[in-house]
C-alpha positions in Angstrom: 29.5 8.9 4.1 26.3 7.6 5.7 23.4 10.6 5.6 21.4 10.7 8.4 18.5 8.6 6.9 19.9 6.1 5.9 21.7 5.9 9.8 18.3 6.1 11.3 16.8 2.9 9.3 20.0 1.2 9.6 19.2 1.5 13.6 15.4 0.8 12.9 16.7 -2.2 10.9 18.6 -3.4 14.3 15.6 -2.4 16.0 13.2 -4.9 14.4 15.8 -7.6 14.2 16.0 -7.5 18.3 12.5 -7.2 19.0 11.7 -10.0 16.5 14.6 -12.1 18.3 12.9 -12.1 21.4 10.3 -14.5 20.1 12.7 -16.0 17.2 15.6 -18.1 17.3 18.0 -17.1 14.7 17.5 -20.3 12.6 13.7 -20.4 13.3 11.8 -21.3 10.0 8.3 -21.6 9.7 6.2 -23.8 7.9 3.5 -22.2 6.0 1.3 -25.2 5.8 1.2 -25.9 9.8 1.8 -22.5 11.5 -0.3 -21.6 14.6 0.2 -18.9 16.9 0.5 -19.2 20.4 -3.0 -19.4 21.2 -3.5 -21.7 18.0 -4.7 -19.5 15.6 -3.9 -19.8 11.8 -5.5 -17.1 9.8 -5.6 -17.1 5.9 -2.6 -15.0 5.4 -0.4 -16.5 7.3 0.8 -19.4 4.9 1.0 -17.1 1.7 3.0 -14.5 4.0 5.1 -17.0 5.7 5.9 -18.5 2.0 6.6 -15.3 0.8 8.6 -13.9 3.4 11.1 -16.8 4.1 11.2 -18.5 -0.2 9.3 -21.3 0.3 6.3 -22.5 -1.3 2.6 -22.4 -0.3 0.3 -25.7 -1.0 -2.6 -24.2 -2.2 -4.0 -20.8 -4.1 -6.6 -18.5 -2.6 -10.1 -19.1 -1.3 -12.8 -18.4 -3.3 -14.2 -16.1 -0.7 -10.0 -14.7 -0.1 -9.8 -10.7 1.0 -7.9 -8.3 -0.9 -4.7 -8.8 1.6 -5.2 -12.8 1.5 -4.8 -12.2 -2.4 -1.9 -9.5 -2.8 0.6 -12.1 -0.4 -0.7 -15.3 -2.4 0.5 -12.6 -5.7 3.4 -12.4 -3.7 3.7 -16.3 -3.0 3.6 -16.6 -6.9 0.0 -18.8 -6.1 -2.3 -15.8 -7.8 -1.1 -14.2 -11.3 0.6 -11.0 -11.2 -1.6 -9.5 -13.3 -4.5 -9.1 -11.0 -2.6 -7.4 -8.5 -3.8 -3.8 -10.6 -7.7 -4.7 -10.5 -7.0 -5.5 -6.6 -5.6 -2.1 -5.7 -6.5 1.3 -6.1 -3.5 3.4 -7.3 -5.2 6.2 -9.0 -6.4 7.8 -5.4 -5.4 9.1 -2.1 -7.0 6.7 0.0 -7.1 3.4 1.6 -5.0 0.9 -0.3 -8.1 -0.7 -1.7 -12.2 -0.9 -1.1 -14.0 1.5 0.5 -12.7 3.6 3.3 -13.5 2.3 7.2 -15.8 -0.9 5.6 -16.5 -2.9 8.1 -15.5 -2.8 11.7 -12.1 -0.8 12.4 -10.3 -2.8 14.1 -10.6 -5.6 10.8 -10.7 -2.6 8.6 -7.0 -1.0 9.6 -5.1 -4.6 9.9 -6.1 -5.6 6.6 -5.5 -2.5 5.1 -1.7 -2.5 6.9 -1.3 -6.3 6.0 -2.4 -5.4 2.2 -0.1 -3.1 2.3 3.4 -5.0 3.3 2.1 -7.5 0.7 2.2 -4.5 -2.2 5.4 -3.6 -0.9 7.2 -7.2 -1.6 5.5 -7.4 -4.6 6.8 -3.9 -5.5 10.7 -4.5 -4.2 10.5 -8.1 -6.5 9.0 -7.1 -9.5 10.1 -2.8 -9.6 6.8 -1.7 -9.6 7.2 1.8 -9.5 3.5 2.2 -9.7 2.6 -0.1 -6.4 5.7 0.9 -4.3 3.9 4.8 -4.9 0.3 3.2 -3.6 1.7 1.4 -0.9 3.4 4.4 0.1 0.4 7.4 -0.5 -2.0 4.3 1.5 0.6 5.4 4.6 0.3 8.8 4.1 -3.9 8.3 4.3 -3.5 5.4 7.0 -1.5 7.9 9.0 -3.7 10.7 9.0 -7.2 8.3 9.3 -6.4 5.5 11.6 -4.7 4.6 14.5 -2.0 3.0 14.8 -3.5 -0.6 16.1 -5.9 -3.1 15.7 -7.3 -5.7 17.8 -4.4 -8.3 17.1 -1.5 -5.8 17.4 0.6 -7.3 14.6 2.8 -4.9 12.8 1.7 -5.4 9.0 3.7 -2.5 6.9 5.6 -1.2 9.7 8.8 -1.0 7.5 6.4 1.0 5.0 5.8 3.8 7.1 9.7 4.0 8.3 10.4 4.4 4.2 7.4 6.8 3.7 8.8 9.3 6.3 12.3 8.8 4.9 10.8 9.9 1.2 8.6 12.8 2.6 5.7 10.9 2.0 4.2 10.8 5.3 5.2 13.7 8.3 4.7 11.0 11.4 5.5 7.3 9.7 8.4 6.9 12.1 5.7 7.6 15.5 3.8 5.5 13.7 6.1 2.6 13.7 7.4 3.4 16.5 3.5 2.6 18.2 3.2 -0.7 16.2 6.6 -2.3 17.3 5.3 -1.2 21.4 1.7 -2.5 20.7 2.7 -5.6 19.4 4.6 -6.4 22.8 2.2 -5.8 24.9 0.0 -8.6 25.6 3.1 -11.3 26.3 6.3 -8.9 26.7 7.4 -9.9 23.3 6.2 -10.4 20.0 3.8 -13.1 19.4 5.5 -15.3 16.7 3.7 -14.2 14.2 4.8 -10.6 14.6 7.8 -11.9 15.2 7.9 -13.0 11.8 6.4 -10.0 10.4 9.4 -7.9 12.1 11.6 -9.9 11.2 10.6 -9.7 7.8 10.3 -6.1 7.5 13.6 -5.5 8.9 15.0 -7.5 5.9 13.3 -5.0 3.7 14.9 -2.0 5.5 18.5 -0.8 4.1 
């Protein structure tokens, strides 16, 4: 018998797939070394994401000067050892997933944090982290009650993480959360950009 969570992510799981569609074909496969949005941007997640997300492998490691998100989905890529993804995060604390809370400008501040945050999440599903699948969840619970639920690019980093968080009692609004990140990131072309597409389509493979 199917309990009533695990009905509501099934239809979330539909959800994501059909908005990520819009934007996708069902056979579309990016290449992490080339990938440009629509308005030919490549920022220095996307190939470690893109590697991670769909098996394939990335060209190079991280930059020197790589952000905390940059390095968690190159962990996840298998281009940065496992073992640094501890020093990288804090899991001790309620509180962002790592550095100091609202650093920077917001906007920046809350993607990277959400971004960091789907990376853990991988990492934690491949490797049964216990310990990181608990940070990335408590860094919803703070995320939720501290930041909004966009940032100036609209892509939906972590939105699966939120959807689990509510369905563990982690977080009280996870699912309005979501809910705002799959509408945002449809706004400025009627469809997910194709990297959001990605990123839904993505989480939606992570969902039950």
């Amino acid at each position: 018998m199917t309990s009533p969570m695990d009905a509501a992510l099934s239809l979330w799981k539909r959800r994501l797939e059909i908005a990520a569609s819009l934007t996708l074909g069902p056979d579309a496969t990016p290449d992490p070394a080339t990938f440009r949005d629509e308005m030919g941007h490549r920022r220095a997640v996307d190939g470690p994401f893109l590697a991670a997300s769909t098996a394939q492998r990335v060209a190079a490691g991280p930059r020197p000067e790589a952000s905390v998100d940059e390095l968690l989905w190159h962990a996840a890529a298998g281009t940065l050892p496992l073992d640094r993804v501890p020093t990288l995060i804090g899991t001790a604390h309620d509180g962002p997933l790592y550095g100091e809370a609202f650093a920077g400008t917001v906007e920046v501040f809350t993607e990277s944090q959400l971004c960091a945050v789907h990376a853990l999440h991988l990492l934690a599903m491949t490797h049964d982290r216990a310990d990181w699948m608990d940070a990335a969840l408590r860094a919803c619970r703070w995320m939720q009650d501290n930041l909004q639920p966009d940032n100036a690019t609209n892509h939906p980093w972590g939105i699966h993480v939120f959807l689990l968080a509510d369905a563990r009692g982690i977080t009280t609004a996870g699912t309005l959360y979501a809910d705002s990140m799959l509408m945002n990131c449809q706004v400025n072309l009627g469809r997910p950009d194709s990297l959001s597409a990605y990123i839904l389509r993505h989480a939606a493979s992570c969902l039950p």
